[in-house]
C-alpha positions as CSV (number, residue, x, y, z in Angstrom):
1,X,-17.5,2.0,8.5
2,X,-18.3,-1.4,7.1
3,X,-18.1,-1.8,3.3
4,X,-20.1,-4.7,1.7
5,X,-18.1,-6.3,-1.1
6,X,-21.2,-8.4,-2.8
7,X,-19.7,-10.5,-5.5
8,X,-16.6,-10.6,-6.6
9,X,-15.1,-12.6,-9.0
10,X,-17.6,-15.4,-7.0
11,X,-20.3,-16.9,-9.3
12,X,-23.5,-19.4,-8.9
13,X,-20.7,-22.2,-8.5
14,X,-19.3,-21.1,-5.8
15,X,-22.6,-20.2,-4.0
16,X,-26.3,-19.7,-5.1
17,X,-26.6,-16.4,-3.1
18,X,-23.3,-15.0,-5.1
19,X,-25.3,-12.1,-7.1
20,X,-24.7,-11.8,-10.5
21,X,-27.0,-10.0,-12.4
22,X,-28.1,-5.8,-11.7
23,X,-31.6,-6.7,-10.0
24,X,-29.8,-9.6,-7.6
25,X,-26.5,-7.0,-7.1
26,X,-29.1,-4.0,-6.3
27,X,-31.5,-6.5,-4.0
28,X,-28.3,-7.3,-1.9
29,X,-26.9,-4.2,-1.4
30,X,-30.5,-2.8,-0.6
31,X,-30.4,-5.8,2.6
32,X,-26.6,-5.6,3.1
33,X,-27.3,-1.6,3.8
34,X,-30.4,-2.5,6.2
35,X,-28.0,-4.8,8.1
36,X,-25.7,-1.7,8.6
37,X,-23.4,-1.4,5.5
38,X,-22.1,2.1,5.0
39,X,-20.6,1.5,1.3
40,X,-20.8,-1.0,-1.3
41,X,-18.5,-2.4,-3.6
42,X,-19.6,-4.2,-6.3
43,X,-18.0,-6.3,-10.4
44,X,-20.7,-5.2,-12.7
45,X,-21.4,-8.7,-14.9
46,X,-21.9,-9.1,-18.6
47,X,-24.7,-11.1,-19.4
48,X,-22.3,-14.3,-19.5
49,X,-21.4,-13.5,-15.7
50,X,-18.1,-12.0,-16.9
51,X,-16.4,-8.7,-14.9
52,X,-16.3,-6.3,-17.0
53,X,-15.8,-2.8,-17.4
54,X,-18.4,-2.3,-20.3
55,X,-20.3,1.3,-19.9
56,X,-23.3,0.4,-20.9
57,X,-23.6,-2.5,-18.1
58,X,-21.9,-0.3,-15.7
59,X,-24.7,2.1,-16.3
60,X,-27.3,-0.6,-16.0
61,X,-26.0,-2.0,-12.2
62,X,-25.2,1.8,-10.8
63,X,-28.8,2.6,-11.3
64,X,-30.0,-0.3,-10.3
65,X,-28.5,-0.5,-7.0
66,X,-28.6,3.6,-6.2
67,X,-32.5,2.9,-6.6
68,X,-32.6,0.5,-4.2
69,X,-29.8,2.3,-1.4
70,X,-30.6,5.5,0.5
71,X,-28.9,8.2,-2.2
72,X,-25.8,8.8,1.1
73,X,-25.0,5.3,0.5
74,X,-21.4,5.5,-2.0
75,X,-21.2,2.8,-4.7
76,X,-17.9,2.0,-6.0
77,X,-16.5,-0.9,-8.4
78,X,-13.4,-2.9,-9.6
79,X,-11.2,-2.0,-12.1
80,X,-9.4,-4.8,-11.7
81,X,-7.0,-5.9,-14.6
82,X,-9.1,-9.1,-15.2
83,X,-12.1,-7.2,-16.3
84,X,-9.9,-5.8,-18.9
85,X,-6.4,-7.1,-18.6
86,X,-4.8,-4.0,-21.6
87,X,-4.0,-1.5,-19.3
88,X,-4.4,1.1,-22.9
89,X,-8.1,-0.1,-23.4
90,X,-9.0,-0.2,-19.3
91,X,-8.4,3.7,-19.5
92,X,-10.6,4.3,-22.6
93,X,-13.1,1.9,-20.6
94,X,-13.2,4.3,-17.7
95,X,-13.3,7.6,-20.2
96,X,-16.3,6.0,-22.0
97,X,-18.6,5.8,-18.8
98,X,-21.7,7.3,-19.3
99,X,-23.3,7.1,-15.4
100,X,-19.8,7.1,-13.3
101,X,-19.9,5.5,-9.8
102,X,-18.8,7.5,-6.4
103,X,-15.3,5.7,-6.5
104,X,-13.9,2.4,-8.1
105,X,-10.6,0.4,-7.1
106,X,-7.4,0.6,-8.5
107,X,-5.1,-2.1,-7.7
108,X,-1.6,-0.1,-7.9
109,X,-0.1,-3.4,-8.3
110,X,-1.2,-3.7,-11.9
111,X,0.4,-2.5,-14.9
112,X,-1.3,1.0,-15.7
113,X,-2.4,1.7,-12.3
114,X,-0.9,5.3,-12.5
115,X,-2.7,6.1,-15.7
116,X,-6.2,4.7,-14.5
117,X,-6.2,6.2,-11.4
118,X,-5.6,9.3,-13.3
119,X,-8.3,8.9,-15.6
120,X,-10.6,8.5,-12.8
121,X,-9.9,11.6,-11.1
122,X,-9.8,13.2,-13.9
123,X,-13.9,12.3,-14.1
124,X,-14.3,12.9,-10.5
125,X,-14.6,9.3,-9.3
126,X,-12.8,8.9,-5.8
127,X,-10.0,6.3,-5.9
128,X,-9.3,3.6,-3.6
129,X,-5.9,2.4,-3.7
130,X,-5.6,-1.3,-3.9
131,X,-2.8,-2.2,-2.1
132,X,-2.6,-5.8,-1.4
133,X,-0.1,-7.6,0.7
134,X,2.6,-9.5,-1.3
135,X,3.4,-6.8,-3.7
136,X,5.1,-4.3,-4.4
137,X,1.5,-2.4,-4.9
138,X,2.4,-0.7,-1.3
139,X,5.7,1.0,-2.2
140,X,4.6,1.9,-5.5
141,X,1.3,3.7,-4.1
142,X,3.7,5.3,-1.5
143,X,6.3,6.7,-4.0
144,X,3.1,8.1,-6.4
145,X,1.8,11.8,-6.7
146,X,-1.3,10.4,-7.0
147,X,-1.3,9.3,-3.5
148,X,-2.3,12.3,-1.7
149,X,-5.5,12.7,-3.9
150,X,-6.9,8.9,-3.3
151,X,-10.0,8.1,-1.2
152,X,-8.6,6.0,0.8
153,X,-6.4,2.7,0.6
154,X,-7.9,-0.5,0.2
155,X,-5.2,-2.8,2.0
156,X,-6.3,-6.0,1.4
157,X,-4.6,-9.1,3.3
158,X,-4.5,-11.8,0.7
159,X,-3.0,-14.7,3.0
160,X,-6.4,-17.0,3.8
161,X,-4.2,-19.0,6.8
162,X,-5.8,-18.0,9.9
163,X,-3.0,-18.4,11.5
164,X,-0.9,-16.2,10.3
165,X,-3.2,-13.8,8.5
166,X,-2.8,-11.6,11.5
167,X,1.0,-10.8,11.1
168,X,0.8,-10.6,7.4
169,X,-2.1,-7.9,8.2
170,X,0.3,-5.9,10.7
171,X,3.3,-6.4,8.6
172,X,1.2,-4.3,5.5
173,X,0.1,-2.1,8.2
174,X,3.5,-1.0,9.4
175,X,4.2,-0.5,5.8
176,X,1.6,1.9,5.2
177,X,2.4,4.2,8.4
178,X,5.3,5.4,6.2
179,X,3.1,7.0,4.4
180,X,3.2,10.8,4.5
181,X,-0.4,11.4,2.4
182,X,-2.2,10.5,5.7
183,X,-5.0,8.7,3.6
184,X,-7.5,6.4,5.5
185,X,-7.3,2.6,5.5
186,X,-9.5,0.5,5.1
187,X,-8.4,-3.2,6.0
188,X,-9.9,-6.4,4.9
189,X,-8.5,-9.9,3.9
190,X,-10.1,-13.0,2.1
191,X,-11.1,-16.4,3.2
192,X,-9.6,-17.8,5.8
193,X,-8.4,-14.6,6.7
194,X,-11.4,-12.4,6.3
195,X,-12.7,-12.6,10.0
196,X,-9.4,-12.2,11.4
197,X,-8.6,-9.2,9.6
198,X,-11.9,-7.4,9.7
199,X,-11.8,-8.3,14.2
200,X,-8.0,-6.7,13.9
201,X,-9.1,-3.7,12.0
202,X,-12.5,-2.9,14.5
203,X,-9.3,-3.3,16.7
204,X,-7.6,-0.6,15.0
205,X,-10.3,1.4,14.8
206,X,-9.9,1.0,10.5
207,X,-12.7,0.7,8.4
208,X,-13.5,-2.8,7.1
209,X,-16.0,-4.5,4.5
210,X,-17.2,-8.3,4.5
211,X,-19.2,-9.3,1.7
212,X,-19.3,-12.3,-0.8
213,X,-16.5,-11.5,-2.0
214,X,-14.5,-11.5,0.5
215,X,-15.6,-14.9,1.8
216,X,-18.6,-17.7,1.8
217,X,-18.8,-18.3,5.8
218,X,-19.9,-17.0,8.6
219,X,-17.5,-16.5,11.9
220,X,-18.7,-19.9,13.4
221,X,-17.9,-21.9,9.5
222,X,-21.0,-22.0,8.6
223,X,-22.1,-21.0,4.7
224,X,-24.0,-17.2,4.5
225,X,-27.1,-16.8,3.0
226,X,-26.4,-13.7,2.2
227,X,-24.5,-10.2,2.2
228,X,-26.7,-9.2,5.1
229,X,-26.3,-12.1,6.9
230,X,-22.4,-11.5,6.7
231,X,-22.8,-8.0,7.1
232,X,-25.0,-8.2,10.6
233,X,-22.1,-11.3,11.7
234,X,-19.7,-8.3,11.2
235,X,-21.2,-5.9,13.5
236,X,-22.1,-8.1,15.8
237,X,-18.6,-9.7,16.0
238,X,-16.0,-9.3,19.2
239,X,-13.0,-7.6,19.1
């Protein structure tokens, strides 16, 4: 399965194609899911092109994009602690949601990851664990009674060398088959890392996501047009 990540924490100045508002978000997720996306994750934007958490503009790009993606299509978002860095007010955030979406991120890394992912279950949105390399997010997941209840984990390789993205990857891997829960992982990195990591986890047989996010070029360098365009370079990448 290949996830489309379509923004980010990305804006206009860092590429025109970034979407930002809930028409652009929904029109690239509707194209990144023609190219073959099976998922999407997507940072809902206030009108300044902040993340946010807000439930009325959560609302507003959840039924935007589920009008514009078959309805077997899941549609998750961040919770990331920069769209609301008090871990207290992220929770009432997430309890405040009026229109909830199939499954959001939790980066177990953050303070308050316990009690958000908590939260979320609680409404019946499916968890992915954010567990990114370089913290101790991996052995806290692995140690949680939450664990055996998430979605899956969102391992996300955060070193952009090329060079040694791959090692880092494996090293997070091998941390992860400790794991008794038996969750499913999906890998991905960032940058100079992304393609890397997504060819090593089509190697693994892991699911993946490229988006926007993620990065801003295509496997040969060159700048993506879109989510679709990355999305389509995915599937058509080697091993």
């Amino acid at each position: 399965m290949i996830q489309v990540c379509l923004n980010g924490t990305r804006g206009p100045g860092d590429s025109a194609a970034v979407p930002m508002s809930p028409g652009a978000m929904a029109e690239e997720a509707a194209r990144a899911v023609a190219a073959g996306a099976r998922d999407v994750h997507v940072h809902p934007r206030t009108p300044c092109g902040s993340d946010t958490l807000s439930p009325r503009v959560l609302a507003e790009t959840l039924a935007a994009i589920r009008e514009a993606v078959p309805f077997d299509v899941p549609v998750g978002v961040t919770t990331g602690a920069w769209a609301e860095p008090d871990p207290v007010r992220r929770v009432e955030r997430v309890r405040a949601w009026t229109v909830l979406p199939d499954h959001a991120s939790v980066n177990w890394h953050e303070p308050g990851a316990e009690e958000l992912a908590a939260a979320l279950l609680e409404r019946g949105v499916g968890v992915e664990a954010g567990l990114w390399s370089g913290t101790e997010g991996p052995e806290r997941f692995l140690r949680s009674p939450l664990a055996p209840r998430a979605l899956r984990i969102l391992a996300e390789v955060t070193d952009p060398d090329a060079a040694t993205v791959e090692s880092t990857a494996l090293a997070l891997l091998a941390t992860l088959a400790d794991s008794p829960h038996g969750r499913p992982v999906l890998l991905h990195g960032e940058d100079g890392g992304a393609w890397p990591v997504l060819r090593l986890a089509r190697r693994r047989g892991l699911d993946t996501r490229i988006g926007l996010e993620d990065t801003l070029s295509l496997p040969d360098g060159s700048y993506a047009e879109s989510n679709a365009q990355l999305v389509a370079a995915a599937l058509a990448a080697p091993c």
